[in-house]
C-alpha positions as CSV (number, residue, x, y, z in Angstrom):
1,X,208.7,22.1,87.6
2,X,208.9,25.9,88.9
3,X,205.4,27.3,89.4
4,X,203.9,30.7,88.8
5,X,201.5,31.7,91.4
6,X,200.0,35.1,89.7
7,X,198.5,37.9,92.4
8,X,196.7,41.2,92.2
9,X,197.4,43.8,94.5
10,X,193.9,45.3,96.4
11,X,194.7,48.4,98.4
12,X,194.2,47.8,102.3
13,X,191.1,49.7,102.7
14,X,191.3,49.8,106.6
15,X,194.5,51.4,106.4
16,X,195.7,54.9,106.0
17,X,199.3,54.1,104.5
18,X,199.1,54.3,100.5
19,X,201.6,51.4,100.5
20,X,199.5,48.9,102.2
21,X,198.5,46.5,100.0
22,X,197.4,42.5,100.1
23,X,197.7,40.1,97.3
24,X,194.7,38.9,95.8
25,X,195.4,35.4,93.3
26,X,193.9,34.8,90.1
27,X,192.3,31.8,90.0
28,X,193.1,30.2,86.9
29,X,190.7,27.0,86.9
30,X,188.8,24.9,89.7
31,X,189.9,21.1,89.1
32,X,188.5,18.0,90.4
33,X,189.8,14.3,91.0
34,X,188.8,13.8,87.2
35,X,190.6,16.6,85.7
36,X,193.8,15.8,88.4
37,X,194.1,12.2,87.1
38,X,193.4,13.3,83.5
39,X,197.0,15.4,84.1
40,X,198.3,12.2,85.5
41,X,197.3,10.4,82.4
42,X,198.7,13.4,79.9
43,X,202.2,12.7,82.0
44,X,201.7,9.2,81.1
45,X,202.0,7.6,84.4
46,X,199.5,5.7,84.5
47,X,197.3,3.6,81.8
48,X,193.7,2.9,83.4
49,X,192.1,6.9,84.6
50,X,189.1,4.4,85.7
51,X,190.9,2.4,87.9
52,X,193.3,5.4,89.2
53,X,189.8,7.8,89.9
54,X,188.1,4.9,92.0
55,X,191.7,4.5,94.1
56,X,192.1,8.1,94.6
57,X,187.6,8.2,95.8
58,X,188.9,5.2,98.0
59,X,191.5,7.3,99.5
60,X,189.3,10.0,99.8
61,X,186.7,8.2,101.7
62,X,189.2,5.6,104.2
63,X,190.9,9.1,104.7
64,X,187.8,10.7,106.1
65,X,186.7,7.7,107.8
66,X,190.3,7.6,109.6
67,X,189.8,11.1,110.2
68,X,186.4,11.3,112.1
69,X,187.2,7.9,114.3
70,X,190.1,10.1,115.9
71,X,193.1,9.9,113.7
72,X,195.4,12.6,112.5
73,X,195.8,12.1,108.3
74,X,199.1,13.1,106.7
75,X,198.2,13.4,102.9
76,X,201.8,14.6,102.3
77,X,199.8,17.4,100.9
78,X,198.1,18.2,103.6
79,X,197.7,17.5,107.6
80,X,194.4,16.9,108.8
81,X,193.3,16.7,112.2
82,X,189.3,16.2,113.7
83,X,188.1,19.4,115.3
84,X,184.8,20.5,117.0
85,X,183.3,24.1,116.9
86,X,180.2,25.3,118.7
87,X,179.7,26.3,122.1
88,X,178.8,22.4,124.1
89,X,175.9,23.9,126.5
90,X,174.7,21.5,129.5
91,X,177.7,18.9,128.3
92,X,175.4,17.4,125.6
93,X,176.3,17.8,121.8
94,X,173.9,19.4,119.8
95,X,173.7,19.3,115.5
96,X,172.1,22.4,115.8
97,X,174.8,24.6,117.4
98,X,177.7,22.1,117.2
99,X,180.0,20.6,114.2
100,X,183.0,18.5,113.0
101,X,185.5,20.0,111.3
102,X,188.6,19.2,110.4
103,X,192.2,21.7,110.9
104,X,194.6,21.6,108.2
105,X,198.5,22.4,107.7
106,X,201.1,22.0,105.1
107,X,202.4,18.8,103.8
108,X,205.8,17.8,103.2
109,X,204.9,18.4,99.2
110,X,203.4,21.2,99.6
111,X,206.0,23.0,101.6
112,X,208.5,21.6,98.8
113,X,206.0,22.9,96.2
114,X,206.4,26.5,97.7
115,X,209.5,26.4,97.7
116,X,209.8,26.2,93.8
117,X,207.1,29.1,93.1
118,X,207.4,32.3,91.8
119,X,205.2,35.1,92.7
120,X,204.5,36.8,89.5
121,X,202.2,40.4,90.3
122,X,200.3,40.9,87.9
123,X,198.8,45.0,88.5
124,X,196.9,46.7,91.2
125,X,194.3,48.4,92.2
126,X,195.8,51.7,91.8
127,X,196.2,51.1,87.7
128,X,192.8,49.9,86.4
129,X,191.6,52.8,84.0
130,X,188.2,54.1,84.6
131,X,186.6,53.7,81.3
132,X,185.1,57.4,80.0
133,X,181.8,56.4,79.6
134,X,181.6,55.4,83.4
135,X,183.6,58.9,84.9
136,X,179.4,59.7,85.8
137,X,177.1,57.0,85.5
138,X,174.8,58.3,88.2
139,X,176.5,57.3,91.5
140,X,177.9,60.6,92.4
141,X,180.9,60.9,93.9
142,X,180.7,58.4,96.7
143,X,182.3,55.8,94.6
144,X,185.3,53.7,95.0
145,X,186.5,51.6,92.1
146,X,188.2,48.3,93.5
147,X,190.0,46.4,90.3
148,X,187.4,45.7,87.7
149,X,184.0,46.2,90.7
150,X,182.6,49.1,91.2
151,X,181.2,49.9,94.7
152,X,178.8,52.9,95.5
153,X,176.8,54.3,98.2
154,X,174.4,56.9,98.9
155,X,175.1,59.5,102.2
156,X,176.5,55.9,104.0
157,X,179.2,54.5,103.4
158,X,179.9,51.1,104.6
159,X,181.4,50.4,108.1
160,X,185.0,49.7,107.9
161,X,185.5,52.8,105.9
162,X,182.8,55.2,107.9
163,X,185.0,53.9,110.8
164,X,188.1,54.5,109.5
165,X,187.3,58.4,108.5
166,X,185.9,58.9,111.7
167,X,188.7,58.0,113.7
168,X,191.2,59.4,111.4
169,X,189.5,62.8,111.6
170,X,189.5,62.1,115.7
């Protein structure tokens, strides 16, 4: 199956080149295990969603389990691998200022997956229209319209961009 991943361009607003853009992708739904096996069940490859939900929790929890006793997991989908983050002070763990995490990398499947996908963009920033009725709508001219949001501020403007017009005018 070839997938279509579909992006927005947002202008780069640290940058000073007019062609600097990053893709921003559209979120089409958020899916759980349910609606994931439900697919499954649609494609027909399996009969019993009950029994196929409780394997896929069961995997779900050995994999963690495996996971926070030391192991690297390869999902196929994804690599997983235990992590720590915090700053360890006096050589003592503490909840507080330390957690477990885990690291993740590509899968064989998903490195296959991206290989059949097509990036489809879908407009920028550069093209919404500014609707009439909002040209003045009492914000003044220290507005910025970013896709469909509108941002505004008084005599300050917000860091990055103070930053940027200071040391462009440097």
């Amino acid at each position: 199956m070839k997938n279509v991943l579909k992006v927005w361009l947002q202008r780069r607003q640290l940058y000073n080149n007019p062609n600097s853009f990053y893709g921003q992708v559209t979120i089409v739904n958020s899916l759980s295990i349910n609606d994931i096996i439900d697919e499954i069940v649609k494609d027909g490859l399996i009969d019993n969603r009950e029994c196929a939900i409780e394997i896929m929790n069961h995997f779900n929890r050995k994999s963690a389990e495996l996971l926070l006793n030391g192991n690297n997991i390869d999902t196929g989908l994804v690599k997983l691998s235990p992590q720590t983050n915090g700053y360890i002070r006096d050589k003592s763990w503490d909840p507080e200022l330390n957690d477990i995490c885990a690291s993740f990398t590509e899968g064989s499947v998903l490195m296959e997956a991206k290989e059949n996908t097509t990036i489809e963009i879908i407009g920028s920033d550069e093209e919404v229209p500014v609707h009439p009725d909002h040209q003045n709508d009492g914000i003044g001219s220290n507005a910025e319209s970013n896709g469909s949001v509108r941002k505004s501020w008084n005599d300050n403007p917000p860091c990055g961009i103070a930053f940027r017009n200071w040391i462009l005018q440097a």
